[in-house]
Rosetta silent file (secondary structure, phi, psi, omega in degrees, C-alpha in Angstrom):
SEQUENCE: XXXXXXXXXXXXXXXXXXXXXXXXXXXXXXXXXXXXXXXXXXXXXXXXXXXXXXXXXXXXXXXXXXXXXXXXXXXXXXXXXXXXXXXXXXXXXXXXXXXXXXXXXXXXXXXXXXXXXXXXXXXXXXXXXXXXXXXXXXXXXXXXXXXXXXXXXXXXXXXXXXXXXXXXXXXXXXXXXXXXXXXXXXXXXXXXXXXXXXXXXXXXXXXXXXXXXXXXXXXXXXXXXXXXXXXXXXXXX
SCORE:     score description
SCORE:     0.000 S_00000001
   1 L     0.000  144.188 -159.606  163.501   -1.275   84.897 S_00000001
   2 L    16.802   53.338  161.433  163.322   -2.633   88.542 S_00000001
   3 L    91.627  -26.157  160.582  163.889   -6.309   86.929 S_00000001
   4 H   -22.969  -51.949  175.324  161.399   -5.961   84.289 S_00000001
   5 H   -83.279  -40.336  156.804  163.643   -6.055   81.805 S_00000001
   6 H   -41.518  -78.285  166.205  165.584   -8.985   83.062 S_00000001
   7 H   -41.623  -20.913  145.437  162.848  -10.755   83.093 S_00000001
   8 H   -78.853  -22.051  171.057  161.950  -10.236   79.463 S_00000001
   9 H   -66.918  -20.238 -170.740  164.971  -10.812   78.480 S_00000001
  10 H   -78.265  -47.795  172.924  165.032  -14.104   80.503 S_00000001
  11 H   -56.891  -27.562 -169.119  161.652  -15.132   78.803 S_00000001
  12 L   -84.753  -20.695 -179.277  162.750  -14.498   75.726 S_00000001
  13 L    90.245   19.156  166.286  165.336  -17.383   76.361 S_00000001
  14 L   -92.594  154.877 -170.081  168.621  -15.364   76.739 S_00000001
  15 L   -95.450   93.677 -153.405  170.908  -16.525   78.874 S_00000001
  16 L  -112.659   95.825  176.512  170.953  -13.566   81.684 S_00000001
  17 L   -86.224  168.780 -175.845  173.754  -12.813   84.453 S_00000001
  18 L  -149.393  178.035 -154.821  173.102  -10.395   87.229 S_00000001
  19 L    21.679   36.327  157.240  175.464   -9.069   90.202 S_00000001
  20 L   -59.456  118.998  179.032  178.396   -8.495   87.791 S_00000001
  21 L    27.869   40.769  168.896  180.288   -6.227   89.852 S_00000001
  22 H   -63.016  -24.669  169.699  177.099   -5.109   91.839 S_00000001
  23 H   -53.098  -75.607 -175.484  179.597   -3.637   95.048 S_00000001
  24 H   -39.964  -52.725 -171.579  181.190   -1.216   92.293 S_00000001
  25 H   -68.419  -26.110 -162.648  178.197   -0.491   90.490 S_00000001
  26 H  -100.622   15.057  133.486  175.821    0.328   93.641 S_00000001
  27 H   -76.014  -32.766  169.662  179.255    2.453   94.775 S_00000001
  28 H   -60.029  -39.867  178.326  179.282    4.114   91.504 S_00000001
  29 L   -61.300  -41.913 -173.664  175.806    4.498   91.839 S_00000001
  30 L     6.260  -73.830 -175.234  175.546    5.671   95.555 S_00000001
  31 H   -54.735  -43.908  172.887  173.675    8.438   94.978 S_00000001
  32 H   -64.005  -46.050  161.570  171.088    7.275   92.956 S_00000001
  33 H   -67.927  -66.295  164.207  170.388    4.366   95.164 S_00000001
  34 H   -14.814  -36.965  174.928  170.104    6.075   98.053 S_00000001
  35 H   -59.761  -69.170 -153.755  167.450    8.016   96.646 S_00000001
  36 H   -98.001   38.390  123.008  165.383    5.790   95.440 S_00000001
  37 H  -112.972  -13.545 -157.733  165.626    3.359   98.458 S_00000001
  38 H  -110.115  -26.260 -126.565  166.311    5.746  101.383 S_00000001
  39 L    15.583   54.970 -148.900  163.807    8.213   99.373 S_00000001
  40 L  -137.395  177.661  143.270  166.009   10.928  100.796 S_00000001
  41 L   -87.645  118.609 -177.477  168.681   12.491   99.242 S_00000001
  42 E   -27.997   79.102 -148.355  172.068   11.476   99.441 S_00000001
  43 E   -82.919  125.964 -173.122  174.184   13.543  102.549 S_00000001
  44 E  -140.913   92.286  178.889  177.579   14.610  101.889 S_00000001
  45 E   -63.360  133.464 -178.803  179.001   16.370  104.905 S_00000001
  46 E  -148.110  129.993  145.518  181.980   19.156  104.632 S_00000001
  47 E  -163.301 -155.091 -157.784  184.031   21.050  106.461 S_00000001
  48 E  -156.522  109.567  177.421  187.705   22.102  107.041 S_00000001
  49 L  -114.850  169.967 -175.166  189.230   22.302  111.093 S_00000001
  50 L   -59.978 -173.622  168.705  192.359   23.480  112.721 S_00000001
  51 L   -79.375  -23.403 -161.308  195.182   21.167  113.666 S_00000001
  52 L  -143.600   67.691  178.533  193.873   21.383  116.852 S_00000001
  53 L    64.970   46.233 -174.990  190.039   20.531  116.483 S_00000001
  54 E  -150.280  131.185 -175.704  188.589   24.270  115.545 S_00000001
  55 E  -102.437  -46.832 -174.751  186.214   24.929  112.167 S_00000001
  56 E  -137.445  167.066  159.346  186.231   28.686  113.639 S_00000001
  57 L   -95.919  176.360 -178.619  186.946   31.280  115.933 S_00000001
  58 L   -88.511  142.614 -159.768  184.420   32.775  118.103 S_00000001
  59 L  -158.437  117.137 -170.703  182.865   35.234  116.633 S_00000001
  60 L   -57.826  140.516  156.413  179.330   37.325  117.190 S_00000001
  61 L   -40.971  -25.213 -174.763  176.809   36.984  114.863 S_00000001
  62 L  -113.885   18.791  158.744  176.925   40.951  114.455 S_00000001
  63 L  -107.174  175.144 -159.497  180.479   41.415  114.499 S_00000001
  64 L   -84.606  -15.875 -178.645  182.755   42.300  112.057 S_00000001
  65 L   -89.862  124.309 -174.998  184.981   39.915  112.373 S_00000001
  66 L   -79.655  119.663 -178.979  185.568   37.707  109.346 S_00000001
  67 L   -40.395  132.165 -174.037  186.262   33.648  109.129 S_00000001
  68 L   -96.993  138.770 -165.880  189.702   32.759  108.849 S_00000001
  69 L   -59.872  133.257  176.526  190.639   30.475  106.098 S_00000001
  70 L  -107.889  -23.000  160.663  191.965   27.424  107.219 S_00000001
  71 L  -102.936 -148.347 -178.330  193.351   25.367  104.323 S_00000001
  72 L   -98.107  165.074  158.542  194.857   26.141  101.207 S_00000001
  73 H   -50.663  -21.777  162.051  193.767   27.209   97.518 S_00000001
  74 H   -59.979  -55.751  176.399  194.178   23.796   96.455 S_00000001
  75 H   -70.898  -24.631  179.050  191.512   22.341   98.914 S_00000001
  76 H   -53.349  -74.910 -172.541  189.474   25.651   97.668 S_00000001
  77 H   -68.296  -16.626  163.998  189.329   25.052   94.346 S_00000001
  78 H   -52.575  -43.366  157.983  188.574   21.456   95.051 S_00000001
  79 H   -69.888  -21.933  159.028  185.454   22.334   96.818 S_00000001
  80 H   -85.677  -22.347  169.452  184.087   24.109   94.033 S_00000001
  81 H   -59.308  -55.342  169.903  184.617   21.533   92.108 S_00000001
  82 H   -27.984  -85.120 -178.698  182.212   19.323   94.604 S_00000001
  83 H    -0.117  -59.261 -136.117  179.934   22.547   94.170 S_00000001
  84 L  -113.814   37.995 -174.934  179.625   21.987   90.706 S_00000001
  85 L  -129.288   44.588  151.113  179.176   17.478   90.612 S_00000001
  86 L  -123.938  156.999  130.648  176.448   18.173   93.236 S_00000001
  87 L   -33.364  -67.826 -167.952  172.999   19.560   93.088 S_00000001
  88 E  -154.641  152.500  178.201  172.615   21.193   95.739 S_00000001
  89 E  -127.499 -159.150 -150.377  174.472   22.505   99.041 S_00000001
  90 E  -168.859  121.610  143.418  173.166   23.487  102.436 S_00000001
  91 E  -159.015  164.717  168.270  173.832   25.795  105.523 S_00000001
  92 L   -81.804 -149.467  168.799  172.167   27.177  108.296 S_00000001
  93 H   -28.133  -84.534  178.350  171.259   30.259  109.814 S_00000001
  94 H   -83.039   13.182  121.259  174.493   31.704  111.511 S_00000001
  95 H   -75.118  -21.505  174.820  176.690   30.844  108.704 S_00000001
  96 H   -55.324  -69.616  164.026  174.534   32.602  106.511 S_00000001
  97 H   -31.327  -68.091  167.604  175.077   35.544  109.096 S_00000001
  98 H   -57.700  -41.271 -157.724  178.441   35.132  109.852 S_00000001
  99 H  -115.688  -32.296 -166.195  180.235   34.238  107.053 S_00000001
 100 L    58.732   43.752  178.236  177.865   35.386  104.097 S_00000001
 101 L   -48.323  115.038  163.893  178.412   32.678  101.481 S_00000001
 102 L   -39.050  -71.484 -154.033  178.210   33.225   98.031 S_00000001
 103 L    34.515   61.767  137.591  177.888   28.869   97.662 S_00000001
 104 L  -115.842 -137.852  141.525  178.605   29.065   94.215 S_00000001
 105 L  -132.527  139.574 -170.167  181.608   28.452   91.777 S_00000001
 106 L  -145.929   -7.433  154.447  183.911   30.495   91.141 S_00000001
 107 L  -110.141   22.575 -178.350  186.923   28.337   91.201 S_00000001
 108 L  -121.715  165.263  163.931  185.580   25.917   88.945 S_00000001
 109 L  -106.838  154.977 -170.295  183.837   25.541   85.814 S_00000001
 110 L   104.897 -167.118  177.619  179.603   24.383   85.711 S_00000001
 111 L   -72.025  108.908  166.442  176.455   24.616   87.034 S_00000001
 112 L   -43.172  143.932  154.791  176.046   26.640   90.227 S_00000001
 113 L   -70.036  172.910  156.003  173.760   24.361   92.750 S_00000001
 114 E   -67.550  122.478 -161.689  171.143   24.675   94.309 S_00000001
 115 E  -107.419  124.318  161.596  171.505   26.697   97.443 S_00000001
 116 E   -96.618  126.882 -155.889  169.801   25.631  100.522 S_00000001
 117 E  -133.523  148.963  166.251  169.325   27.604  103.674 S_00000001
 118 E  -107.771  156.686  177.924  167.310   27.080  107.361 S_00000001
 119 E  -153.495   82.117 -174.395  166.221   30.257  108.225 S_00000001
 120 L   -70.977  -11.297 -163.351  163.589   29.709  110.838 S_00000001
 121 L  -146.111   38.259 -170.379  162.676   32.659  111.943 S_00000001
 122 L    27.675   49.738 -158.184  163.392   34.912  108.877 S_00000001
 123 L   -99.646  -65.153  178.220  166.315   36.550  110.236 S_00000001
 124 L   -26.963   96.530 -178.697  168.231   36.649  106.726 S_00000001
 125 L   -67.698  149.227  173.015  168.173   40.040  105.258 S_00000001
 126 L   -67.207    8.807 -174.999  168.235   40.810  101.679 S_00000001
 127 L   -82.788  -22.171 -173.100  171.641   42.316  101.874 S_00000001
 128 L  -104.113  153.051 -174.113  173.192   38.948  101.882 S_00000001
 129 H   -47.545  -24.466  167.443  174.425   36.848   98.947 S_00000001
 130 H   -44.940  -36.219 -148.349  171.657   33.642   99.997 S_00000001
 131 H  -120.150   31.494 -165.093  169.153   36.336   99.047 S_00000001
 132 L   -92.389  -16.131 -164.865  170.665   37.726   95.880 S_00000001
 133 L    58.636    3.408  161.243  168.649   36.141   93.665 S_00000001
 134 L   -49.409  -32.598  160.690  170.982   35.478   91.414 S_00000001
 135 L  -145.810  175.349 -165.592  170.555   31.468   91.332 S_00000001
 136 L   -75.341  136.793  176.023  167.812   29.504   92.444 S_00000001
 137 E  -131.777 -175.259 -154.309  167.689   28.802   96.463 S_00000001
 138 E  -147.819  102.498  156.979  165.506   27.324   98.629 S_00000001
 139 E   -74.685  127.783  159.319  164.776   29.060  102.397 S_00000001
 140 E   -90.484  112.509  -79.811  163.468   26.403  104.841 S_00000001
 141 E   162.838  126.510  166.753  161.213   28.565  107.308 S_00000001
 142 L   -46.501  -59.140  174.603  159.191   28.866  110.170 S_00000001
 143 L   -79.447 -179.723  174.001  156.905   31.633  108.638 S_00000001
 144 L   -84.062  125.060 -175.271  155.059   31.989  106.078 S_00000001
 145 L  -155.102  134.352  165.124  156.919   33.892  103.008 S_00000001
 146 L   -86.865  129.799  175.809  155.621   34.369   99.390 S_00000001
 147 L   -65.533  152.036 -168.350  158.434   33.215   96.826 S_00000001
 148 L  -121.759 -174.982  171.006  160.150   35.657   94.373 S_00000001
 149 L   -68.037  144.852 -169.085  161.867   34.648   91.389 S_00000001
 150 L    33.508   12.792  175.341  164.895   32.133   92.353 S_00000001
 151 L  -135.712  150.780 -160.972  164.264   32.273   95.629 S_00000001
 152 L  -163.803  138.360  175.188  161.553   30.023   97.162 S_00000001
 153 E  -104.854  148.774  178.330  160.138   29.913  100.570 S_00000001
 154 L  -118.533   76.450 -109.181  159.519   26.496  102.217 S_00000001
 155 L   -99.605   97.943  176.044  157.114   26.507  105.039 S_00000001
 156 L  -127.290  158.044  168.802  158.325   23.514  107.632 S_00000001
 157 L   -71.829  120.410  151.215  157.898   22.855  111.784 S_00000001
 158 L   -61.268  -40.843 -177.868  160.946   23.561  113.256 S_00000001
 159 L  -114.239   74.482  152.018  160.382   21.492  116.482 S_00000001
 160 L  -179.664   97.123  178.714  159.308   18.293  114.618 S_00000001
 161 L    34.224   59.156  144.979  162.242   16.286  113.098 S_00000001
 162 L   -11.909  -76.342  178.198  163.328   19.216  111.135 S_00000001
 163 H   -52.995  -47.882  170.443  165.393   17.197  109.097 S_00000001
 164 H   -71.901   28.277  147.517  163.260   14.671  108.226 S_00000001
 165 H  -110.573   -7.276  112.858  161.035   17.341  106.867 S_00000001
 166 H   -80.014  -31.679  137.970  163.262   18.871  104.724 S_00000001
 167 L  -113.487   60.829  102.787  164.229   16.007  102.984 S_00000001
 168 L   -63.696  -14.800  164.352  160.888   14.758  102.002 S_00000001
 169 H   -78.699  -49.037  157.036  160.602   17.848  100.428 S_00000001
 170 H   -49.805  -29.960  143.729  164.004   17.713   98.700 S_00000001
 171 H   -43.209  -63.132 -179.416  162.927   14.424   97.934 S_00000001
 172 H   -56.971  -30.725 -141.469  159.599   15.699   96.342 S_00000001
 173 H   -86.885  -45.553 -169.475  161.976   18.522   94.912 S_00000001
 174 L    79.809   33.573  175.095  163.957   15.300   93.383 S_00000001
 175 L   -87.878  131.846 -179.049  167.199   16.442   94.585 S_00000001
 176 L   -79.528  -33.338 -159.251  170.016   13.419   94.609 S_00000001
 177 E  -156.692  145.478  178.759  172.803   14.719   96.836 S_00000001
 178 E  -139.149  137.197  179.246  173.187   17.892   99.019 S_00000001
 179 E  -102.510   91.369  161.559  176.713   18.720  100.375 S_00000001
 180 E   -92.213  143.057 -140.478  176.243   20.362  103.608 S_00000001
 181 L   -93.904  -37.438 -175.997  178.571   23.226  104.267 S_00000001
 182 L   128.192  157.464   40.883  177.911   24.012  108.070 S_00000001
 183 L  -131.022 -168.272 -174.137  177.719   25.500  110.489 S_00000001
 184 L   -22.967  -35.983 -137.492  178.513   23.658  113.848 S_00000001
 185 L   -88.600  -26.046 -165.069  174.875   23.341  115.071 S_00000001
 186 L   -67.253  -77.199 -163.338  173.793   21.799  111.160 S_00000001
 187 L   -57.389   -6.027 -174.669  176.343   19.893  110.574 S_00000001
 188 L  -104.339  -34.530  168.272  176.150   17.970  114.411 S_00000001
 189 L   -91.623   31.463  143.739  172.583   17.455  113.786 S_00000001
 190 L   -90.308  -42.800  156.585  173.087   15.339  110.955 S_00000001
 191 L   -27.243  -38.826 -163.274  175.469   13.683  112.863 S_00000001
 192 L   -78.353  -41.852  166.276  173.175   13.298  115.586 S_00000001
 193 L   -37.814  -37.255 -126.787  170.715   11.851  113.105 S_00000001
 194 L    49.278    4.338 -158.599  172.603    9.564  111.275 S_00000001
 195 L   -87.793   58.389  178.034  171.098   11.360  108.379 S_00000001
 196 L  -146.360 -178.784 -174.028  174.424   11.388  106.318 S_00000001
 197 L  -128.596  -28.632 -176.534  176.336    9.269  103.809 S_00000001
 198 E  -134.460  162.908  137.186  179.402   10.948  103.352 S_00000001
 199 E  -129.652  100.447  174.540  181.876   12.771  104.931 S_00000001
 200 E   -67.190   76.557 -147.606  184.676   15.334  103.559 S_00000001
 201 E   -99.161   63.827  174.577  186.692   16.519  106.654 S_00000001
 202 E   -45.860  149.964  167.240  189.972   19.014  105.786 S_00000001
 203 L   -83.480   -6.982 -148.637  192.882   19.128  108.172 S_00000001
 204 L   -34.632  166.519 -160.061  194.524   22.648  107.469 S_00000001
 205 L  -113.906   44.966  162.044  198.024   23.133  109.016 S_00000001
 206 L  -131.372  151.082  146.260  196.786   26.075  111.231 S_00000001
 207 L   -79.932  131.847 -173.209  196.025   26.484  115.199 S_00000001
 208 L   -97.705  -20.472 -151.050  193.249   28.343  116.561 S_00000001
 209 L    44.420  -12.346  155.042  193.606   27.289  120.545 S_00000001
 210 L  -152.675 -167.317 -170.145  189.880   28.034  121.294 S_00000001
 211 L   137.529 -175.852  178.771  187.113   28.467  118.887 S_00000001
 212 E   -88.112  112.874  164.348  183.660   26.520  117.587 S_00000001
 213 E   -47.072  102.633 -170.478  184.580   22.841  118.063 S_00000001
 214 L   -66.814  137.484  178.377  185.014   20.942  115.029 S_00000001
 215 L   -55.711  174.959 -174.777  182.415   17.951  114.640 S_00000001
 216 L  -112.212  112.099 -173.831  183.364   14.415  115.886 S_00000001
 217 L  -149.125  146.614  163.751  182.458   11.673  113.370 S_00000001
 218 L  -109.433  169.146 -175.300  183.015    8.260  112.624 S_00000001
 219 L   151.336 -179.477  166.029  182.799    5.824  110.039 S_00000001
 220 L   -47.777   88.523 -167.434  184.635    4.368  106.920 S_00000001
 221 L   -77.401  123.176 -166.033  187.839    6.107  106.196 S_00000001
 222 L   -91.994  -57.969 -176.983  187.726    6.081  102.084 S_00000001
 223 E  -167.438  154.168 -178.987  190.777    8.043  101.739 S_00000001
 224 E  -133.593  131.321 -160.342  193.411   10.135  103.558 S_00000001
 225 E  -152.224  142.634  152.983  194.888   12.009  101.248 S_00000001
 226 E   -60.429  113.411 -168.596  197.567   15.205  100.951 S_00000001
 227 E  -119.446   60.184 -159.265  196.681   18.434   99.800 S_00000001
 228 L    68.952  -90.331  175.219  200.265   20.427  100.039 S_00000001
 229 L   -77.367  -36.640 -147.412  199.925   21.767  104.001 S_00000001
 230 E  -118.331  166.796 -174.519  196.628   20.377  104.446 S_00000001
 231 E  -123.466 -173.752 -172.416  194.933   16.933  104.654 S_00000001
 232 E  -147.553  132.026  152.865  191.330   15.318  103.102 S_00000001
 233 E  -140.138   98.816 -173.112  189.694   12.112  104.929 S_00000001
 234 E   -97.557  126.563 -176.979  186.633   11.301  103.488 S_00000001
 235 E  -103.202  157.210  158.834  184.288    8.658  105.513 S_00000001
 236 E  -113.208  135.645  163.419  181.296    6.496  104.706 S_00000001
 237 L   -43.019    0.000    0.000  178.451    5.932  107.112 S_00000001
C-alpha cells in the first residue's frame, strides 16, 4: 500500500517492475484515483439536448407542464444503467421542482444510488419523490433541518464555494463518483469550476427552437457513438 509493499518486496530481493500499463490501469482506475489524490469525488456530468442546442423547454417552476423526452429508450435504459455503476447522482433545486425525479433504477437491475439534492432554502416539499424516503438522500441546505430516516440534512454556506463544500463532505461521506443529472444552473457551475471529470452529452434527433440552453463544454472526446436516432459523446477534462 502506497509503495510499501514494493518496497518489501524489493528488500526481500525480488526482482520488482512497476508502470506496467500504468495509463490503462490509472484509466481503469479513474475513479479511485481521483479520490484519493483530488480528495473529491470523481464528477461525471449528464445530460441529453435537442438537435438544436435545447436540454428543455421553458417551463415555470409551478406549471404543469411536463419535460419532454428527448432521446430514445435505448439511451434511457442506458442511463440507469450509469445509475446503478455509480454511487451517487446529483441535481438541484428546480429540477427537483420541475421535473420531480424519481433518480433511481427502474430500467436496470442494482443498487439504487445515493440521491443528492441542493435545496438551499428548503423549498422541496414532501410531496416529491427526493423526499420519499424510500432510499437514502442527502439535502444540501441553507437551514438548519433535523434528519429523518434516509433522508439527511446537510447544513452548508451557499455563498462560499458551494461546491467545494459539498464535496469535502461527500468526500468525508467517502463517496467515489457522483453523476450529475442537472439542471442548467448545476450543471454550468461545474463547468464553471472545472470541478468535473467526465462528461456524457446525448444528441436526441428532436428540435425545440427556444428553450433552456444546453451547456457548452469542452474537452477529450472518448467516444461518439450511435444510439438508433440519437447520439452519445462522452469527454474527459
Amino acid at each position: 500500500v502506497a509503495g510499501k509493499g514494493i518496497e518489501m518486496l524489493k528488500a526481500a530481493g525480488i526482482d520488482v517492475k512497476v508502470g506496467v500499463l500504468q495509463e490503462s490501469c490509472r484509466e481503469l482506475n479513474r475513479r479511485f484515483f481521483t479520490f484519493h489524490e483530488k480528495k473529491r469525488p470523481y464528477i461525471m456530468l449528464k445530460w441529453a439536448q435537442t438537435r438544436d442546442g435545447f436540454i428543455d423547454k421553458l417551463r415555470d417552476v409551478d406549471s404543469d407542464a411536463k419535460a419532454e423526452w428527448i432521446t430514445n429508450k435505448v439511451a434511457k435504459a442506458l442511463v440507469h444503467k450509469w445509475r446503478a455503476d455509480e454511487p451517487a447522482i446529483m441535481v438541484g433545486t428546480v429540477t427537483a421542482l420541475k421535473d420531480n425525479p424519481q433518480l433511481t433504477i427502474r430500467e436496470w437491475s442494482g443498487e439504487d444510488p445515493l440521491r443528492i439534492v441542493l435545496d438551499r432554502d428548503l423549498k422541496l416539499g414532501k410531496h416529491l419523490n427526493l423526499l420519499d424516503g424510500k432510499t437514502p438522500t442527502v439535502v444540501f441546505t441553507n437551514k438548519q433541518k433535523e434528519s429523518t430516516p434516509n433522508l439527511t440534512y446537510v447544513t452548508v454556506d451557499f455563498a462560499d464555494k458551494l461546491l467545494d463544500q459539498v464535496l469535502n463532505k461527500l468526500y468525508e461521506m467517502s463517496v467515489l463518483s457522483v453523476i450529475v443529472e442537472g439542471g442548467e444552473v448545476l450543471l454550468n457551475s461545474f463547468i464553471a469550476a472545472n470541478l468535473w471529470d467526465e462528461a456524457k452529452v446525448f444528441t436526441g434527433d428532436r428540435v425545440f427552437g427556444d428553450g433552456v440552453k444546453a451547456p457548452v463544454i469542452s474537452g477529450k472526446i472518448i467516444s461518439d457513438d450511435r444510439l438508433g436516432d440519437s447520439k452519445l459523446v462522452v469527454y474527459y477534462r
